[in-house]
C-alpha positions, 0 to 999 in steps of 0.5 A, a space after each residue: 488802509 484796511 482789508 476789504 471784507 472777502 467771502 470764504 475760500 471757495 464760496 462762489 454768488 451764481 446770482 446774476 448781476 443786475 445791469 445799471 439801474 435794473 432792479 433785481 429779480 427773483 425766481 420766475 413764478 412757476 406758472 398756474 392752471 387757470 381752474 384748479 382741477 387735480 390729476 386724482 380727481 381726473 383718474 377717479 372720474 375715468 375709473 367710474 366711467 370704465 367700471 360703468 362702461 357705456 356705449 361709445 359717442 359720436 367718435 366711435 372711441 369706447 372705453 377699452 380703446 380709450 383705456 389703449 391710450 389711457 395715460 396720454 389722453 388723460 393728461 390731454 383731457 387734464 391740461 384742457 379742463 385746468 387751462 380752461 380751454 376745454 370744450 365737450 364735443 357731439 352727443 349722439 342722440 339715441 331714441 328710447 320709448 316712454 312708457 305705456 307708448 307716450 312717444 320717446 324720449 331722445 337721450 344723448 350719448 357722450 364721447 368717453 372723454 365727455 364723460 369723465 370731464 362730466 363725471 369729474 364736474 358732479 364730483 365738484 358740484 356735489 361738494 357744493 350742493 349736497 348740503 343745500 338740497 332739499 331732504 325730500 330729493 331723491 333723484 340722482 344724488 349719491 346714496 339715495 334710490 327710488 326706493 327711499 323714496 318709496 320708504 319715506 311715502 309709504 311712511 307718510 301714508 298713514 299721515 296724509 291723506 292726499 298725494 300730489 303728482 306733477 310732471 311738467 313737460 319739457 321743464 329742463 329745456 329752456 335750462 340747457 345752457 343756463 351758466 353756473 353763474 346765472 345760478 348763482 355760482 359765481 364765487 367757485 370759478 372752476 365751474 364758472 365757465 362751464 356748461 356741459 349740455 348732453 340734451 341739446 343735440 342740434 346745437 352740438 352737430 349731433 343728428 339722430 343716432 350720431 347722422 
């Protein structure tokens, strides 16, 4: 009878032995995020909102308090937007005067945190619109002002000789809770679920300068 085949000396298997008719497991999958959303991407977002600086939400917390617990309410307003259960919190609704006494126009303030898990979304919808837009919007895109708009018409005003002025009243109203879905963003999930609305102060239980 020959030898049976044995391990060198002082090899030892730690893996565990299946129980009968158990088939055998590997290592347990390390768990993922819901949204793939980076810890940078979350930081940078919170260094522009504190060099912008701002006035605070309807929580009274302004940036230097929230600068005072920076590491551990970063890492809450990560985990939540990654894990998808993030929700924005109040506005608080502050009224500034139109031009030429036209009424006022109701803006909304968020919290700190809202605003660097706002901050954080433009960055990732911008990789994804930027390309899209029309060459004629100026309005609130990276690298462009009112200025080169200005450029641009000053030009064409010796090519045309008429100009066209709309201002549509209320336009974006029926848009506060329109999902990036509904807009045809479907195939990028990380923004599937979300719908950050800083204009639709009764919906969010915010009166009239946070009452």
């Amino acid at each position: 009878m020959g030898l049976e085949p044995r391990g060198r000396a002082g090899q030892v298997d730690l893996r565990p032995t299946p129980l009968s008719g158990e088939e055998p497991m590997g290592r347990p999958e390390p768990k993922v995020k819901s949204f793939d959303i980076s810890k940078r991407l979350v930081f940078e977002a919170w260094e522009k909102v504190r060099d912008n600086a701002g006035a605070p939400g309807v929580d009274a917390v302004s940036v230097s308090q929230f600068q005072e617990r920076e590491r551990d309410s970063l890492y809450k307003l990560w985990n939540r937007m990654s894990a998808g259960s993030y929700m924005p919190g109040p506005v608080r609704a502050v009224e500034i005067p139109k031009d030429h006494g036209a009424g006022v126009r109701v803006l909304g303030v968020p919290g700190v945190a809202d605003r660097i898990a706002q901050t954080a979304a433009a960055r990732l919808l911008e990789e994804k619109l930027e390309p899209i837009f029309h060459p004629d919007s100026y309005g609130y895109r990276p690298g462009r002002s009112a200025r080169d708009a200005l450029a641009v018409t000053r030009k064409r005003c010796w090519e045309q000789d008429w100009v066209l002025d709309l201002d549509i009243r209320a336009f974006l109203n029926p848009w506060s809770y329109c999902s990036f879905v509904n807009c045809g963003w479907s195939e990028q999930p990380v923004l599937g679920c979300w719908g950050f609305d800083t204009q639709a102060f009764p919906a969010s239980g915010a009166g009239q300068d946070g009452a």
